[in-house]
N, C-alpha and C positions, 0 to 999 in steps of 0.2 A: 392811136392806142392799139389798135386790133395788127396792125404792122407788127408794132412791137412783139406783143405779144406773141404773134407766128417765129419771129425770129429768137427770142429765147428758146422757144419749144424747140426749135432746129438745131441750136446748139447744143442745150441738152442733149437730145439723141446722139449726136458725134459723137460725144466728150463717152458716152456710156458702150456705145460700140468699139471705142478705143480701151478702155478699161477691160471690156470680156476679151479683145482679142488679146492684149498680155496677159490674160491670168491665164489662157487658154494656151501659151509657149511653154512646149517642154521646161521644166528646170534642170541644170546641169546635174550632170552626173555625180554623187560623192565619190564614186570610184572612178572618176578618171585621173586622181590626185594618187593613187595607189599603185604603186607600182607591180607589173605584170606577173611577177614571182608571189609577189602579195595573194592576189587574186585566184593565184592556182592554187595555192598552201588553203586560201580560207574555205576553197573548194573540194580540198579533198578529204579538209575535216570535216566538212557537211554528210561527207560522202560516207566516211567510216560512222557518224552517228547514226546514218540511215540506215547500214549494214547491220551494226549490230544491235537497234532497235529493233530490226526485222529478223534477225536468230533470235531474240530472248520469245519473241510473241511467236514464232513459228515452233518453238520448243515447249509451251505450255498452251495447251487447249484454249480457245476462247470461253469456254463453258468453267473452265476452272481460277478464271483469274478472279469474281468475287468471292469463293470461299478463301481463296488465298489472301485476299485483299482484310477478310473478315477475321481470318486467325491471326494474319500479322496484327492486324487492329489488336485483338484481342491480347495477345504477347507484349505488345508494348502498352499496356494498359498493368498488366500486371507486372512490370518490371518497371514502370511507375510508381504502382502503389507498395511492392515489396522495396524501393528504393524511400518515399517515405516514412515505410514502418519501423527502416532502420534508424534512420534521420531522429524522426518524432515521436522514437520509443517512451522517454520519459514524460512526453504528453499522453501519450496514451498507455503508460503503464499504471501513472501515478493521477487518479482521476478526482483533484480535489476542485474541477468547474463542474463535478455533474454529482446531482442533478443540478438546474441553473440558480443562482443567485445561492447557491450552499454556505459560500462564504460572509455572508451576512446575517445569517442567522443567528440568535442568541439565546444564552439559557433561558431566559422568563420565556420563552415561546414555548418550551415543553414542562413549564414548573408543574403545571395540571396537574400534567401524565403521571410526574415521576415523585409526590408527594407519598411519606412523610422523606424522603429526603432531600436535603439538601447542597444545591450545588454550588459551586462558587470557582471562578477564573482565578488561575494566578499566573503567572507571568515570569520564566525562565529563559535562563541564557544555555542556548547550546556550546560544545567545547569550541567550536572559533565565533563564539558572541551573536549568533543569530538569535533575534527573539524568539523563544516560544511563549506559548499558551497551552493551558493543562487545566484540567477539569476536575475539580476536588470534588467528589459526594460524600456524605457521612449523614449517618441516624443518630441521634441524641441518643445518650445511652440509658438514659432513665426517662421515663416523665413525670411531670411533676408532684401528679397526683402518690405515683411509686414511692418518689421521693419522700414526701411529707409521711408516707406509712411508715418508711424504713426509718427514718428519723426519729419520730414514736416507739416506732419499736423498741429502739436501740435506745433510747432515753430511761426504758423500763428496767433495762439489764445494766445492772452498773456496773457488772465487770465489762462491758463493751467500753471501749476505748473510741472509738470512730464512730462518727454518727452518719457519715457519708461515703460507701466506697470510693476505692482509689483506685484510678485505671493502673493496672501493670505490664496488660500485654494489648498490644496492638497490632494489626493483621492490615496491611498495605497492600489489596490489589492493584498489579499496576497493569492498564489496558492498550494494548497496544493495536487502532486498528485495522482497516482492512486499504483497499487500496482507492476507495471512492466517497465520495460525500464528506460530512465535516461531522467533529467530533460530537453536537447538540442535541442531532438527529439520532442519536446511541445513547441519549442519556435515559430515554423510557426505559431501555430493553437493562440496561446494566442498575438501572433502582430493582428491577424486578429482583433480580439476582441478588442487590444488596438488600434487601428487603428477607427474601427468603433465607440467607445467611444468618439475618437480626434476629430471625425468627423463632427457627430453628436453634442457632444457641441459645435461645433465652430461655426454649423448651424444655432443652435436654439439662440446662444446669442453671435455676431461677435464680438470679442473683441475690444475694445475701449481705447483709450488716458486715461491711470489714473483709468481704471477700473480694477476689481478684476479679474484676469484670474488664471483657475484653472489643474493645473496642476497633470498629471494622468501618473502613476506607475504601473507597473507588478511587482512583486518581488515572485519569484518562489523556494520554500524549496526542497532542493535534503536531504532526510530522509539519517539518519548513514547507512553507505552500498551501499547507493546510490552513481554513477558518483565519485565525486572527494571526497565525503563525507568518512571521517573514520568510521571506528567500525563495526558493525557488529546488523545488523536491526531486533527488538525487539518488543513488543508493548511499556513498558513501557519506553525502549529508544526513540522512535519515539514521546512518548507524552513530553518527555521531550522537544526532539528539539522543536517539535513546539510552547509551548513555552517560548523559549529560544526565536525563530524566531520572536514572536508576542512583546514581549519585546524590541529586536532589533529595529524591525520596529519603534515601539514609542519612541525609543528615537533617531532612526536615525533623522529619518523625522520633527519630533516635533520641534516645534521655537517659542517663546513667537511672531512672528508676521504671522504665521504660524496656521490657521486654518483646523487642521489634522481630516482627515478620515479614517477608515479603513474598507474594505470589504473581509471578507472572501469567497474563494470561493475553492469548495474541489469536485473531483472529481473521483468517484467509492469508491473504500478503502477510498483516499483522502477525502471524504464527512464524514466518521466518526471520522478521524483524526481532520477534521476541527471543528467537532460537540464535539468533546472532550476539542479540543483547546479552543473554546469559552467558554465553560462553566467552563475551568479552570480561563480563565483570569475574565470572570466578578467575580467568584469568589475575587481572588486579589482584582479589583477592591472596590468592597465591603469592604474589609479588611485596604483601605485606602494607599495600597503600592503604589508607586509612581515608575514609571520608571528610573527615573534621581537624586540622593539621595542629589546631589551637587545643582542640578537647582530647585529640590523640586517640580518639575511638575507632573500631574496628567499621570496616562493610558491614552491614545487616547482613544475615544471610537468606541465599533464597530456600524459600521451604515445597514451594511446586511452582510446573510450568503447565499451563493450558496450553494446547492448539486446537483450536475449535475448526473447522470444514479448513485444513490448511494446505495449501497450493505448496508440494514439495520441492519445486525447482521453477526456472524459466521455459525448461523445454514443456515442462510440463502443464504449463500455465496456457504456451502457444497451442499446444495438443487439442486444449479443452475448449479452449476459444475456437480454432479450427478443425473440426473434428474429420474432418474430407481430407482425405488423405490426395487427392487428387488435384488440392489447393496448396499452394507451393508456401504460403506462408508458414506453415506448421514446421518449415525445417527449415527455418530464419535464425533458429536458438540461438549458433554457430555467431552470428553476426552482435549478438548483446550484450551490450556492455554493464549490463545489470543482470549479476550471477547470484541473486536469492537463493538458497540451496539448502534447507533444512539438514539433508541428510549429510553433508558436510557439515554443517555445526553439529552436529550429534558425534560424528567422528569426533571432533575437535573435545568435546565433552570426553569422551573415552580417552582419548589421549591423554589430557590431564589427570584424569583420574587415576591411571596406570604407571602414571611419573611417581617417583619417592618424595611421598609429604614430609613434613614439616618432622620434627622430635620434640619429643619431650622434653622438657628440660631439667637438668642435670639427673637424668635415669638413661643406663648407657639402652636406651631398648631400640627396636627397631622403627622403622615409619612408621605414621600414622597413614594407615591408607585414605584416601580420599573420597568424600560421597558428593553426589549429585542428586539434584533434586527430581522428586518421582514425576512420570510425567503422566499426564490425561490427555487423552487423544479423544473428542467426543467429533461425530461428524453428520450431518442429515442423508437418509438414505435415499431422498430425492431433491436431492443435492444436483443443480442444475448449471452448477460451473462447477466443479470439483468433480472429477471423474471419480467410481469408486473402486478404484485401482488404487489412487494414491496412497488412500490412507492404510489400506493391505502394506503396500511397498513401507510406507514409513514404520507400521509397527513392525513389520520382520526385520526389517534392519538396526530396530532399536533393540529388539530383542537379539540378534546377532549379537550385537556389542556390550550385551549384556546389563542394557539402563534399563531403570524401572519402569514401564510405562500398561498403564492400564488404557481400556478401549471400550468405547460406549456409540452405539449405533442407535439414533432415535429414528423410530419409527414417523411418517408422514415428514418430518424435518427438511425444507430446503437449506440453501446457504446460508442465510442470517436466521433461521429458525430453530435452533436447536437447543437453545437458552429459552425458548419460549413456549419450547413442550415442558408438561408437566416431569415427566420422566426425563428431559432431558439437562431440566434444572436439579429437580432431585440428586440426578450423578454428580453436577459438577456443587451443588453446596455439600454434598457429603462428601467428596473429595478435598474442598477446600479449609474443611473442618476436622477433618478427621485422617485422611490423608488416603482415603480406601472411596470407592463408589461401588452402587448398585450395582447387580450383575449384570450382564450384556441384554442385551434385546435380542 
């Protein structure tokens, strides 16, 4: 046994000294298979990489290759994210995921807030069939207790005829709005507004047995993209909803006994939207289309236009967003394809206006000239996206072209707050009533 064993042990060792000494033979050449012309050519490219490896580093200090290292970083970091901005403008123009989960949200979540009025969803087709969603508010025009007095009353007087006023005139805010959140989240700030409207006319001229009482509307556009709206948010989709929306309105509302008003009002983005909207429809207007093809009734007309804190252009929008002038995205304007531009619909408003209206007919007389509706410029003077430059540019331009527009600066007011100063509300229901506002601040 012990034999043995010495002798495996022995062959072992051979068998393993034979194994090291092959591993330990040179392996053949790969370049002996390459021919000698081969081998000089691959040598003398080696040769030029090395060369001019060794000018670029001999030409730029070693002290200075990481700041250079750190600006080119820096360079292709921004011509990244300026090559995004251009890309993914309409996600980031049109901001209907922020703040998160916006699109879920639903009226009964602010009914609290915005009591006594009430809201209700209804459900509109834009001109190529996209769904929208639109936000109806309205205050009951009497209550009931009113009711049951005036009823009595008029029971007493037997010359009264009517025991119940009959609506005759009705006043259709349509709200057009800004560029972020969903339409639900706006419905506190715009009951206020309706609220003080109800209020105030009821002040100035207490309804009466048999008299004309007027009745007053919110109706609130959620753009494609928006809340429960389909599609996917554009500019030239969004001019379409609105109007589609403006449309709606006239012929929801409208009633051969039915003395209809409409007032626009648009706010930030929302204010170019509505400045486009308008000048589409008086366009129509003009052209004689009618809302209703069955009933043959006219456009409503529009009686005023809001712009509440309104972003005049895209350059102007990028400006405010990037106020560093040192930062290259502020003169991206050039690259977008979404050209919002107030003071181009305002042109386009004077234009028509300046065209020869419509005649009389059969009186040989001259044009009827054309009117436009007056505008209110209201805007917060600590206004933290709206430069206040803009709203200066927008009213001398408006005045330029000779449209009507009046201008109200609220004091302490940021961007969404200037509906919600006392004074700032005040201007715009006495404007939307009357057609005049309190004097400036």
């Amino acid at each position: 046994m012990l034999a043995r064993w010495v002798l495996r042990r022995a062959l072992r060792g051979s068998n393993s000294r034979a194994i090291s000494t092959r591993t330990r033979q040179p392996s053949p050449n790969p370049c002996n298979n390459i021919p000698a012309n081969g081998i000089n050519g691959l040598r003398s490219t080696s040769l030029n990489i090395i060369q001019s490896r060794s000018l670029v580093t001999e030409a730029i200090p070693s002290i200075a290759v990481p700041p250079l290292m750190f600006i080119g970083l820096l360079l292709g970091l921004w011509t990244w994210k300026c090559f995004w901005i251009i890309v993914m403008q309409n996600k980031l123009l049109y901001l209907s995921w922020l703040p998160p989960f916006t699109r879920s949200e639903a009226i009964s979540d602010y009914k609290a807030e915005c009591r006594p009025v009430q809201w209700e969803e209804k459900q509109i087709r834009s001109l190529d069939g996209t769904k929208l969603a639109v936000c109806e508010g309205h205050i009951p025009i009497l209550p009931k207790d009113t009711m049951s007095s005036l009823n009595r009353n008029a029971s007493r007087n037997k010359d009264q005829a009517k025991l119940v006023p009959k609506q005759k005139k009705s006043v259709v805010i349509c709200y057009f709005q800004g560029n972020g959140g969903s339409t639900p989240m706006r419905l506190p700030l715009l009951s206020h507004v309706l609220r003080a409207i109800t209020e105030t006319a009821r002040s100035t001229s207490p309804p009466m047995p048999g008299a004309e009482v007027s009745q007053y509307t919110i109706a609130a556009l959620s753009y494609r993209g928006y809340w429960t709206s389909s599609g996917r948010a554009t500019q030239s989709g969004i001019e379409m909803d609105a109007q589609a929306f403006l449309k709606w309105v006239s012929e929801t509302y409208a009633s051969p006994v039915t003395d209809l008003e409409i007032v626009i009002w648009g706010h930030s983005l929302g204010a170019a939207v509505a400045s486009s909207a308008v000048s589409a429809y008086l366009a129509r207007q003009h052209k004689g289309q009618t809302s209703n093809t069955s009933s043959n009734r006219p456009l409503a007309p529009i009686s005023r236009l809001i712009l509440e804190a309104p972003t005049s252009s895209i350059k102007d929008m990028l400006i405010s967003l990037y106020p560093q002038k040192w930062l290259p995205y502020r003169y991206l304007w050039p690259f977008s394809w979404n050209t919002w531009d107030i003071k181009a619909k305002m042109q386009e408003m004077a234009t028509w206006r300046d065209e020869p209206g419509s005649q009389i007919p059969n009186e040989a007389t001259p044009s009827i000239p054309r009117s436009l509706p007056p505008i209110f410029l209201i805007s917060g003077d600590k206004d933290e996206v709206v430069p206040p430059y803009v709203p200066d540019q927008l009213e001398q331009h408006a005045r330029s072209l000779g449209l009507e527009i009046q201008r109200k600066d609220v004091l302490g007011a940021m961007h969404i707050e200037a509906p919600l100063k006392l004074d700032g509300r005040k201007a715009m229901v006495q404007f939307i009533l009357n057609g005049t506002s309190v004097p400036k601040a």
